[in-house]
N, C-alpha and C positions, 0 to 999 in steps of 0.2 A: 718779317720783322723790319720794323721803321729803325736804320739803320744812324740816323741822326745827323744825316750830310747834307740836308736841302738848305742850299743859300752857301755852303763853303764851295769854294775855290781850290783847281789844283791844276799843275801840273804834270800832261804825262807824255815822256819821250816816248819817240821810235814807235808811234801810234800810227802811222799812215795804214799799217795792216799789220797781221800777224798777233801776239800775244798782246801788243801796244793796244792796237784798235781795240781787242775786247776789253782790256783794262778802262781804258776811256770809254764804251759805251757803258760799260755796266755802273760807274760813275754815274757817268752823265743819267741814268736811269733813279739813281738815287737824287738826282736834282743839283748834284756837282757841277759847276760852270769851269769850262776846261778851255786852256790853251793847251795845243799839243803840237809836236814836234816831230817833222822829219824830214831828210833832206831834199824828196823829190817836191816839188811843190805843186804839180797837177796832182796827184795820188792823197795827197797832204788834204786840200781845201776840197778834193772829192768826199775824204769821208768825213773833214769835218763837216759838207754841207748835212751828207746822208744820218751822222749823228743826231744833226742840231732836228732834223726834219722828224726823225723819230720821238725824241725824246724831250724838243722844245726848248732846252736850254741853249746860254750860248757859247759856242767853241768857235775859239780863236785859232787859226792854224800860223803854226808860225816855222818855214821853209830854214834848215838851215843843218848844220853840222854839229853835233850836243857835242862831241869829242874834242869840239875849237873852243876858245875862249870867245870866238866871235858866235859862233851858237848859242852859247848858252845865254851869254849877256841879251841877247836878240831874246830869247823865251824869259825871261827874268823882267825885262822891258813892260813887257806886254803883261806879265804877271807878279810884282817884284815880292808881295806878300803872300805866298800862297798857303792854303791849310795843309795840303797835299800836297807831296810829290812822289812820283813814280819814276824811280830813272831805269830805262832800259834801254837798250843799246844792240844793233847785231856779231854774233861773235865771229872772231876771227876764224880764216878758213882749217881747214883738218889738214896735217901731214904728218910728217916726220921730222921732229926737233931738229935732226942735222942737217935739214935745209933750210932754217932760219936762222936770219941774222939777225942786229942789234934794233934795225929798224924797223922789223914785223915783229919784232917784242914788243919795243916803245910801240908802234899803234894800236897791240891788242890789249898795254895797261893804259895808253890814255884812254882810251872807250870804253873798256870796260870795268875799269878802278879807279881811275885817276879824274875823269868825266863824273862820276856820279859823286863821288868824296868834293869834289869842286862845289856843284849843285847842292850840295848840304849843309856846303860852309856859309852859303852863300843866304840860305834858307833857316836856318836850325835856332840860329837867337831870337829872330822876329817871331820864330813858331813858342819859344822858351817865352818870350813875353808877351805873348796873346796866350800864354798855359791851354794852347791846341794845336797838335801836329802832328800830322801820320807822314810818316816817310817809309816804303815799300822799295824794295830791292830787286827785281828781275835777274835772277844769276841760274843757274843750273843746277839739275840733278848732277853733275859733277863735281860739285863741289864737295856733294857726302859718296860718292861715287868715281873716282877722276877715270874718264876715257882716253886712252891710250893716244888715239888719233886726234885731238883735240888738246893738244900739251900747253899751247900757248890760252885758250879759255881755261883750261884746271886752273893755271899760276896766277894769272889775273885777277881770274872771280875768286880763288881762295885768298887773296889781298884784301880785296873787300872784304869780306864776308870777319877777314879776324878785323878789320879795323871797327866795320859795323858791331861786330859783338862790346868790344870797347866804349865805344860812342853811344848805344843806345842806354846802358846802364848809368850813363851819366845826366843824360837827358831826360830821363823817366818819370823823375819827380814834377816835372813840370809838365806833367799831362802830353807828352812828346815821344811818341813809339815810332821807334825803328824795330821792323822785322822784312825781312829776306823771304820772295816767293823760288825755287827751283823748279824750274819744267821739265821734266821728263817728257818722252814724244809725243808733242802736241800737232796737227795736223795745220801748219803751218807752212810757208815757203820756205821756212831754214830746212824743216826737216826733209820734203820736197830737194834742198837741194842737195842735203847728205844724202839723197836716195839716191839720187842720182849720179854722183860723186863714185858710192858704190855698187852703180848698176854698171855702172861705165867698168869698172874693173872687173866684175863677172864675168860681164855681158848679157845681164838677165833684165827685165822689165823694170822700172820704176815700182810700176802699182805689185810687183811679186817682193820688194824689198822693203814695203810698206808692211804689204801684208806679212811677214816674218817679223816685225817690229810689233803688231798688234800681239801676236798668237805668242809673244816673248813676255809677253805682260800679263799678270794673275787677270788682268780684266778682259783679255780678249782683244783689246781694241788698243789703239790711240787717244790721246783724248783729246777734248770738244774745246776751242780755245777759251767759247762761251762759258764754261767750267771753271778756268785760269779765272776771265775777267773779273766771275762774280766772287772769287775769292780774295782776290784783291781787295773787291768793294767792300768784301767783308774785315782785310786787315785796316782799313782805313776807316772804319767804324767809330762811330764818339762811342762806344760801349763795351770797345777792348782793349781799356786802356792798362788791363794787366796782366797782357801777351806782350811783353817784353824781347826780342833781339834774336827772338826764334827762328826757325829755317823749317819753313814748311812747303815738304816736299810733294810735289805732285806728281807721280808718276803709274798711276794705276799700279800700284804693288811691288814694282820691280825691283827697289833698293830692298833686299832681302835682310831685314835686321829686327832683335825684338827691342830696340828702342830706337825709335825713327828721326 
């Protein structure tokens, strides 16, 4: 299906690798011209070369910190209209609430709340008066699910996610969707480093903490990031424009509910 995005522009965070990059090639494959953002900057212009190479279009990389006001304005620079945006972001590490304090709060809602609500403000009128604008949320199967040991992502991402629900119903009539993607364990370096996280506490292998996370999933497996991306590609569609402010969750079966 010709998905209606050859010649629009977007941009998508926290793309150097991981669920970013596939969101950005499967774009870019629809003929999307992409600047994309992350803070390392050799990792960065690696895969925007290896995108551009595959897929012909062009990405702009642009090195920096989405959670700063100097990041963002930096990716805005380089793309100040864009049809698309994608904000995602890495979440804060796993613990235990009672060893955080005021300052590892404030950085997991500037990054992961406060950072992508910024980027919308910034973006959402210019998309209202060109009546075209997909805007895509990156937040977690936690958010309809919240993990224990990730307290500081649950509170975060469930900020966004009510502010998103608000916002998109406002913006709708003007051909302008906001919907929210949640990942469930995708085969990523996050998940890689939770494995690890909890291999260390065992004492048991990585790739055995892996495999218990596939065999806990009605699908057997983890899933393929290549899977995330093209779904993305799919919420940012000129042809859904009435999938309205939804939370669609990826996680091979695992949120166990009969309405998802």
């Amino acid at each position: 299906m010709d998905l209606g995005l050859t010649g629009k522009t977007a941009i998508v965070c926290a793309a150097s690798k991981g669920l970013g990059r596939a969101c950005a090639l499967s774009l870019a494959r629809e003929g999307v011209e992409l600047v994309i953002t992350a803070r390392t900057a050799s990792e960065l212009e690696k895969t925007a070369a290896e995108i551009s190479k595959e897929t012909g279009v062009k990405v702009t990389p642009v090195a920096g910190d989405i959670s700063t006001e100097e990041g963002r304005a930096a990716a805005l620079a380089a793309c100040p209209a864009p049809d698309i945006l994608v904000n995602n972001a890495g979440g804060p590490p796993p613990g235990d609430f009672r060893d955080w304090d005021r300052e590892d709060w404030i950085k997991a809602i500037d990054a992961n709340m406060l950072a992508p609500i910024f980027l919308i403000k910034s973006v959402v009128d210019g998309m209202c008066d060109r009546k075209f604008g997909r805007i895509v949320n990156i937040t977690s199967a936690s958010v309809k699910s919240p993990i224990p040991v990730l307290g500081m992502s649950n509170g975060a991402r469930a900020g966004l996610t009510g502010f998103v629900a608000g916002l998109a119903r406002q913006v709708a009539r003007h051909n302008v969707v906001i919907n929210n993607l949640l990942p469930g364990p995708f085969l990523t370096d996050r998940l890689r480093s939770g494995a690890a996280h909890e291999a260390g506490k065992r004492n048991v292998a990585v790739d055995d903490v892996i495999a218990e996370r596939a065999k806990a999933t009605p699908t057997g497996r983890v899933g393929d990031p290549a899977e995330f991306g093209d779904a993305c590609a799919f919420l940012c569609s000129a042809k859904i424009g009435f999938i309205v402010g939804h939370n669609l969750l990826l996680d091979g079966g695992g949120f166990n509910s009969s309405i998802a």
